[in-house]
C-alpha positions in Angstrom: 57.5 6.3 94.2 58.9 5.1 97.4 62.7 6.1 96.1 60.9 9.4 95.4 59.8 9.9 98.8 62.7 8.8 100.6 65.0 10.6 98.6 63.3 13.9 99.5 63.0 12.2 103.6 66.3 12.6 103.7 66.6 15.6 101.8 69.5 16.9 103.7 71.1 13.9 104.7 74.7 14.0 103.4 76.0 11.1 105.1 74.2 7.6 104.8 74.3 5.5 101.7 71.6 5.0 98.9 71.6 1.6 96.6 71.6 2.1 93.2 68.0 1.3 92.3 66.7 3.7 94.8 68.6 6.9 93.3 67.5 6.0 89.7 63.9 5.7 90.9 64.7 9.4 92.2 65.9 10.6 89.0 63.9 9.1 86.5 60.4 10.1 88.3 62.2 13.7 89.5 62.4 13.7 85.5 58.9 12.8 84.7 57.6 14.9 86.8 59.9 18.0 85.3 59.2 16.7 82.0 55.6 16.9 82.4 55.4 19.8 83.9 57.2 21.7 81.2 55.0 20.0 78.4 52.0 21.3 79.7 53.5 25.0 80.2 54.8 24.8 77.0 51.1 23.6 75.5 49.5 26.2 77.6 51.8 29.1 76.9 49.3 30.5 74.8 46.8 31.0 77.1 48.2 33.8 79.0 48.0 33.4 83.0 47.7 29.9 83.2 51.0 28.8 81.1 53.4 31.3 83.1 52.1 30.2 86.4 52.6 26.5 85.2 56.2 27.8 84.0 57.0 29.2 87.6 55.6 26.4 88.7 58.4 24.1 86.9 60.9 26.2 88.0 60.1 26.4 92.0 59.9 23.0 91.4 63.1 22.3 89.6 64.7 24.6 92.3 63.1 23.1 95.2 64.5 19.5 94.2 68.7 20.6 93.9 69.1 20.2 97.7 67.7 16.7 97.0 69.1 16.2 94.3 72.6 16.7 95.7 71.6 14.9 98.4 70.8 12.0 97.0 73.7 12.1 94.2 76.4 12.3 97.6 74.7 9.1 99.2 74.9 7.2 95.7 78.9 8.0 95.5 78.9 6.9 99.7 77.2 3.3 98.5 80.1 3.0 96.5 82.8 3.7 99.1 83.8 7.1 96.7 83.6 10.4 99.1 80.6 13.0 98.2 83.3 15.3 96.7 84.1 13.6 93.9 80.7 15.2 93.0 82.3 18.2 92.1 84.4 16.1 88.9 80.8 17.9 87.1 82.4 21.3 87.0 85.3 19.5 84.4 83.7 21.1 81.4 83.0 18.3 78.5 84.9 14.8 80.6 84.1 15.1 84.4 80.3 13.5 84.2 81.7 10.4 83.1 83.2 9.5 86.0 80.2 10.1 87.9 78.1 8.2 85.4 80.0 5.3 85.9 79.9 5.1 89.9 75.9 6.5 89.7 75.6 3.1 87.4 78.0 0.7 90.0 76.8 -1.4 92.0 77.1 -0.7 95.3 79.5 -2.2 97.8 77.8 -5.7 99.2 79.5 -5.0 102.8 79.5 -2.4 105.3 81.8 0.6 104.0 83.2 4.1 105.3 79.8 5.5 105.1 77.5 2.9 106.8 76.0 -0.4 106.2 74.5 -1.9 103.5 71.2 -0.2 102.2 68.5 -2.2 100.6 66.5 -1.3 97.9 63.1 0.2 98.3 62.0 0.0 94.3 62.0 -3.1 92.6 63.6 -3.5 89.2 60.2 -3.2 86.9 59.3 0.2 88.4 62.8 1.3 87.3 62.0 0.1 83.6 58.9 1.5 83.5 60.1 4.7 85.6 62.6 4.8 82.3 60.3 4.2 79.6 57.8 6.7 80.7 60.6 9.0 80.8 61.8 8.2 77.2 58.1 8.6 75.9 57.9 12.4 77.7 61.1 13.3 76.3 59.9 12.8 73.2 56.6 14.0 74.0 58.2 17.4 75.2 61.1 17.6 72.3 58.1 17.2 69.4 56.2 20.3 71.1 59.3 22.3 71.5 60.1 21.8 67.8 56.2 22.7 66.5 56.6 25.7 68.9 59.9 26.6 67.3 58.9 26.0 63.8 55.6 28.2 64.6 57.8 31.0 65.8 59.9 30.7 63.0 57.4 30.9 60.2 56.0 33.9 62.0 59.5 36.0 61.8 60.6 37.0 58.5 64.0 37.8 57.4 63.7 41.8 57.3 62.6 41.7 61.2 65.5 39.1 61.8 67.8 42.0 60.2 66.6 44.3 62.5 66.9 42.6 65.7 70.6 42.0 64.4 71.1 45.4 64.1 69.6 46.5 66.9 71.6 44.0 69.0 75.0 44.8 67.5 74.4 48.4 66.5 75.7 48.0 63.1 73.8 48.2 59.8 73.4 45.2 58.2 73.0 45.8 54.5 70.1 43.4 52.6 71.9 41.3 49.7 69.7 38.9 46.8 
């Protein structure tokens, strides 16, 4: 909770480091917290009002945290004497996270670098593990109600209106064939 905190402190802070435990504490509770607040839109989608404001509320919240998030992801790369640049190896469709992945997973550089001196950690090692489990279980949580949500959908939508939509999309006539 206190990597949470101190990553959005320094929400616009693009030029100090951050140790490695500290932006995974960000990430993995950012994730919970998205995770569980799409679960309970998607579980309350039903109910009219309530589930679309909870959906709006996922997205402001999703949106409100990039600035963060970037921030955060810049100060990671400084820990590891890499500029916050190298950031943009993410727009190299299908290879350019891996790079990334690797420094976000480094450890950081035990002496004073380019960017500033060393940082020490804020959350201790058990939060992360938990931090990461509790994450695994809502992914799971949230994948298993996407999936009875899609399978309820698809029960509901029979093959003649699934012709029609086609049509309609493509504006040609799809003939019916058994």
């Amino acid at each position: 909770m206190q990597a949470y905190i101190l990553a959005l402190k320094n929400a616009f802070n693009f030029s100090d480091r951050l140790s490695r435990a500290d932006y995974w504490g960000f990430v993995l509770l950012n994730m919970i917290i998205s995770l569980v607040l799409s679960a309970v839109a998607i579980l309350l989608m039903d109910v009219g009002l309530v589930g679309g404001l909870l959906s709006l509320a996922s997205s402001l919240y999703s949106l409100a945290l990039i600035i963060p998030g970037l921030a955060a992801a810049v100060r990671r790369l400084h820990d590891v004497d890499k500029s916050g640049w190298l950031l943009l190896l993410v727009l190299i469709p299908v290879i350019g996270w891996i790079p990334l992945l690797y420094w976000f997973l480094k450890r950081g550089s035990a002496s004073d670098n380019t960017y500033g001196s060393v940082v020490k950690a804020v959350t201790p090692r058990n939060t992360l593990w938990m931090l990461l489990a509790a994450a695994f279980v809502m992914m799971i949580i949230v994948g298993s109600q996407q999936s009875a949500l899609l399978e309820s959908e698809l029960e509901n939508y029979d093959e003649t209106m699934m012709l029609e939509e086609l049509e309609g999309l493509t504006g040609v006539e799809i003939e019916e064939t058994r």
